[in-house]
N, C-alpha and C positions, 0 to 999 in steps of 0.2 A: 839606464844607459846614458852615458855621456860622452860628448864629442869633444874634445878641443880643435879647432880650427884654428890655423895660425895663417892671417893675410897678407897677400903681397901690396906693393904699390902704397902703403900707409905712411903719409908725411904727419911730420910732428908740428903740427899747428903753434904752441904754445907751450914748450916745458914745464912753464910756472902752473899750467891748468893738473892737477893732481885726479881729480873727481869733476863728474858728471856736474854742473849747474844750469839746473831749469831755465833762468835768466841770461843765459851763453843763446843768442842767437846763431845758427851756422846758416853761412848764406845758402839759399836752394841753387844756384850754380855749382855750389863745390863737391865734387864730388869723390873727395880726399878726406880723411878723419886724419887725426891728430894718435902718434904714438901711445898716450900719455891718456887720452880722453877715456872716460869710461860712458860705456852706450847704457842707455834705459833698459834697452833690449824691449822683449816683448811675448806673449804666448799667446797660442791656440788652444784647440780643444784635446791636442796630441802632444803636443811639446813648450816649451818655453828656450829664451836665451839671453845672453846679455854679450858684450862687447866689450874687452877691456884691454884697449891699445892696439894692438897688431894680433890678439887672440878673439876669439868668437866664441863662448859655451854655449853648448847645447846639451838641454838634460831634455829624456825623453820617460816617461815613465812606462814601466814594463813590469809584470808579475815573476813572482818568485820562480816562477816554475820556466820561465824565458830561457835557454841555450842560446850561445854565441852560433850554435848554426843556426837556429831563428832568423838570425840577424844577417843582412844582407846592407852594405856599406860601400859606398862608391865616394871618394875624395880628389876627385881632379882640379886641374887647376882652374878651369870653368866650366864645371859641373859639380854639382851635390846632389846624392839619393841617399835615402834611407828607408830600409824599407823592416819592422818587426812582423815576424810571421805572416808573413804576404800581403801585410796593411802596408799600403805607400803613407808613413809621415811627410816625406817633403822630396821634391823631384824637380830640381831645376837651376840657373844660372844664379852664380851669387852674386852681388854688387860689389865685390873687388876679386882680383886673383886669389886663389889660395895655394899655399907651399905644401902642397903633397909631403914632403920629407918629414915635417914637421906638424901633419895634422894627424889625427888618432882618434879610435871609438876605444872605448872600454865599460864592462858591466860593473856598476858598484852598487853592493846590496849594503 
């Protein structure tokens, strides 16, 4: 199962920064990413994701046997749920807006 999530509110820090660098301090004030920046991202023990400019992935892993009615998906603009077959993956405010128009789930096996 994968999300794309596309963020509002995302300033372009730096054009020239192409990719993620470890040695790229971002001040703990700011609370704006850059167009262009690619996130570490990060996972749990239900999903993983990463960040790549004004997009957000999120792969969630699910069994073959998984139906899109299983899957119960909420994209607002501050709010995110997901929930596979009655399990909550993740239930809550995200740290920027997101563009409902432009965010999406889809199953790819």
């Amino acid at each position: 199962l994968e999300y794309d999530i596309h963020l509002l509110k995302v300033i372009d820090m730096d054009p020239e920064i192409e990719e993620f660098d470890d040695d790229f301090e971002i001040p703990d004030d700011l609370d704006k990413m850059g167009e262009n920046d690619l996130g570490k991202g990060g996972q749990d023990e239900t999903y993983r994701w990463e960040r790549h400019g004004q997009d957000m992935l999120v792969w969630i892993p699910i069994s073959e046997s998984t139906t899109s009615k299983e899957i119960d998906c909420l994209l607002l603009k501050t709010h995110i749920n997901a929930e596979v077959a009655g399990q909550v993956i993740f239930d809550g405010v995200p740290g920027l807006d997101i563009d409902e128009d432009e965010s999406y789930w889809e199953i790819e096996m």
